[in-house]
C-alpha positions in Angstrom: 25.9 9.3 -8.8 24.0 6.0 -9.4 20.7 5.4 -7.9 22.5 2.9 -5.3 24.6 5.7 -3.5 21.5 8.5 -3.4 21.1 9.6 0.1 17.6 9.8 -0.3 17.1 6.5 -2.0 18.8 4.7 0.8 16.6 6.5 3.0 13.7 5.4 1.4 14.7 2.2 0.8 15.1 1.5 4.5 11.9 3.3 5.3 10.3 0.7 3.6 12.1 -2.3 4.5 11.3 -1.2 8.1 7.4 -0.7 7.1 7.3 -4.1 5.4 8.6 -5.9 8.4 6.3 -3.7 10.6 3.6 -4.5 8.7 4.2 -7.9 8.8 4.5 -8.5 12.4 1.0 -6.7 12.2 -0.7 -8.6 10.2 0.7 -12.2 10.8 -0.4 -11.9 14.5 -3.6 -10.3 14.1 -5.8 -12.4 16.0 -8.6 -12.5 13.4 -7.1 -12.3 10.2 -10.2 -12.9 8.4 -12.0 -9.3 9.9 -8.3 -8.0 9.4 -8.2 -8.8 5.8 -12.1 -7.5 5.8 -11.6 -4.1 6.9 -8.2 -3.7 4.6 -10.2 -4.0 1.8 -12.7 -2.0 2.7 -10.2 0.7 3.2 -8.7 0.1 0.3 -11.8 0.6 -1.7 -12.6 4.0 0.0 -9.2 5.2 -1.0 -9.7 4.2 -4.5 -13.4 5.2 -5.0 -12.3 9.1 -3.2 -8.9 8.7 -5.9 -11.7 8.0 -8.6 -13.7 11.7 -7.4 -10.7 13.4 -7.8 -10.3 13.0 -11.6 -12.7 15.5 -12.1 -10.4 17.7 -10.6 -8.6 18.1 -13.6 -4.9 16.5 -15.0 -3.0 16.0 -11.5 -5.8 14.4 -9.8 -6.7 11.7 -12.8 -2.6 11.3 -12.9 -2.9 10.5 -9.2 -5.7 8.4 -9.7 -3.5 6.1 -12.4 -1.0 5.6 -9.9 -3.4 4.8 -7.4 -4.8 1.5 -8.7 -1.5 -0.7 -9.0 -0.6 0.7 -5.5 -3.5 -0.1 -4.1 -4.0 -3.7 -5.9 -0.3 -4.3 -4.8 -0.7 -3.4 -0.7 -3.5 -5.6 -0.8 -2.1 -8.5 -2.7 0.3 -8.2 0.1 -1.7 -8.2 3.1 -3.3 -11.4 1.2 -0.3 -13.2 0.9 0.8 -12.6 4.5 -2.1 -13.5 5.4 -2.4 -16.3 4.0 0.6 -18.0 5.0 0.1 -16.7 8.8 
């Protein structure tokens, strides 16, 4: 079966098509983007400095914290570009 037909890829897939245009909506009519894009980065920072405490937890949570800096870089170089052509 190729990746394409997997029932749970499709469902994922959609999942996140729906969140994107969720999101989105959100932030493009936010009516102060600038305190919008503020507190998303301040967020994002607290995920990523409690990702960075749990390395000392041994191998799964220093894996977790590897995967958790290009996902975090990438959700907020989205809200940026939404944001910025609001």
């Amino acid at each position: 079966m190729e990746l394409i037909e997997d029932p749970t890829f499709l469902s994922l897939f959609a999942q996140v098509q729906v969140m994107d245009a969720v999101l989105m909506a959100s932030l493009k009519s936010h009516p102060r983007p600038t305190e919008l894009l503020e507190h998303i980065e301040q967020n994002i920072a607290l995920v990523r400095s409690v990702s960075a405490l749990r390395t000392a937890d041994g191998p799964i949570g220093k894996l977790a914290d590897e995967k958790m800096a290009p996902q975090a870089d990438g959700w907020l170089s989205y809200a940026r570009n939404v944001l910025a052509t609001g």
